[in-house]
C-alpha positions in Angstrom: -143.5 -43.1 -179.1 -144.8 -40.1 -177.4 -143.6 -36.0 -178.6 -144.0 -33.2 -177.2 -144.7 -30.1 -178.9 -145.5 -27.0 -177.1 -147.5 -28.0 -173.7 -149.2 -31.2 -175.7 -148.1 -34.6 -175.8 -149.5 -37.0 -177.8 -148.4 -40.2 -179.2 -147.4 -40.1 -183.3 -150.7 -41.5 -184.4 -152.4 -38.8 -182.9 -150.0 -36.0 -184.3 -150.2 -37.8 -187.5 -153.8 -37.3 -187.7 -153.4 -33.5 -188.0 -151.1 -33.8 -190.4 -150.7 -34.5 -193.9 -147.5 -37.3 -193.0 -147.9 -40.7 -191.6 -147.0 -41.8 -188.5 -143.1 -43.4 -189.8 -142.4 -40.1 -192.0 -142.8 -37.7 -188.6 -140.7 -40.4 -186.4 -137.9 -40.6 -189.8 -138.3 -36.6 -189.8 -137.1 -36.6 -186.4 -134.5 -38.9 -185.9 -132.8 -37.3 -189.3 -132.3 -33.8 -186.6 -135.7 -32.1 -188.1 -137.2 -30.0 -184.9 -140.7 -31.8 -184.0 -143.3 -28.4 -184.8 -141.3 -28.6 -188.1 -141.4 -32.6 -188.3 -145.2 -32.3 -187.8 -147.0 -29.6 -189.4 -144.5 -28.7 -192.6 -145.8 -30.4 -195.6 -143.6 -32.8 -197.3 -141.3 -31.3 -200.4 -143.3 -31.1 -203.8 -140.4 -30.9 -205.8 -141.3 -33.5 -208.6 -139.5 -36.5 -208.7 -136.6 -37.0 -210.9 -137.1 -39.3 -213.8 -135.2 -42.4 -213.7 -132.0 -42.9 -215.3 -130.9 -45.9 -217.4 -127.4 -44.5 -217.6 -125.5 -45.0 -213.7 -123.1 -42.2 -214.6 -125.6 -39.8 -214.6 -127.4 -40.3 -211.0 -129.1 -37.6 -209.8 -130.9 -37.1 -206.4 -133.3 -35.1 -204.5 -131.5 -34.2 -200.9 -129.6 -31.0 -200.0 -126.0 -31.6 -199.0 -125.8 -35.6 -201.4 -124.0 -36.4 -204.3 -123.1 -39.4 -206.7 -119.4 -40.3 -206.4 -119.1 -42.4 -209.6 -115.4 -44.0 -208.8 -116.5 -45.1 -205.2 -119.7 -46.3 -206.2 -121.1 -44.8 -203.3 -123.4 -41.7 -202.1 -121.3 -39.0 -200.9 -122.6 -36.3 -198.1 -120.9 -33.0 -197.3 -122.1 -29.7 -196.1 -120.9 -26.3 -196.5 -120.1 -24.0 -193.5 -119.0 -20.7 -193.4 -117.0 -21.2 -196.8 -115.8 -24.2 -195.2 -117.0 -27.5 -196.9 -117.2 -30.5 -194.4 -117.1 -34.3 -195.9 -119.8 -36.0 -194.0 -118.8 -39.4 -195.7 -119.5 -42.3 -198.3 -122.8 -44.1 -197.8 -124.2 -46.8 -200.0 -127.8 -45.6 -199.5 -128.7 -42.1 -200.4 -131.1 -41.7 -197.5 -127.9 -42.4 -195.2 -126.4 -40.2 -196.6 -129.3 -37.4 -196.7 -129.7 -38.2 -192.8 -125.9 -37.2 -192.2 -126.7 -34.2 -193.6 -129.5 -33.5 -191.1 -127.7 -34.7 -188.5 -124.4 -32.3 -189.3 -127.2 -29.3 -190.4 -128.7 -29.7 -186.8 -125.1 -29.6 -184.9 -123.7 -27.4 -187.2 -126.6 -24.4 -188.1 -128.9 -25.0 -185.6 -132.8 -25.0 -185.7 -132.6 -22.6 -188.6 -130.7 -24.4 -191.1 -132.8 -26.1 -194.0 -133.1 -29.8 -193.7 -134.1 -32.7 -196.7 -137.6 -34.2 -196.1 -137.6 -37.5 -196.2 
């Protein structure tokens, strides 16, 4: 897969060598809605990870926009607009439901509004 960024084009092994991500983590960053300069050269989230939890009530998660709806059994994805919270739906993985997100973030904000790094 080729991208464009400026007047360049190179394929994502190339772009991946100037960056800190891997070839899969630019090509997930951009189908999720991240803009390709930001998908390339912004350096993954160092938030620390969240310890694991033994107890499934208490599931906790890393991505803007996704929580843990304990009745459905099921991540649940919604983003706020203008005052205005939007349901963006039930997903059973929580990366689905962190790419909805993007994907509503992108249509929604535009280029400015802040994405999850996956």
């Amino acid at each position: 897969m080729e991208l464009t960024i400026g007047n360049q084009t190179k394929t994502l092994e190339q772009w991946s060598e100037q960056s800190t991500l891997t070839p899969l983590e630019i090509h997930l960053r951009i189908s999720s809605g991240v803009p390709a300069e930001r998908a390339v050269f912004q350096e993954k989230n160092d938030d620390p990870e969240y310890p694991p939890n033994d107890n499934p009530r208490k599931r906790h998660t890393r991505f803007r926009g996704v929580t843990w709806h304990a009745k459905k059994h099921r991540w649940y994805a919604r983003i706020r607009v203008d005052c205005i919270n939007y349901g963006l739906g039930y997903h059973r993985e929580e990366l689905a439901a962190a790419i909805a997100y993007n994907k509503a973030a992108r249509e929604m904000l535009g280029g400015d509004a802040e994405y999850n790094y996956l």
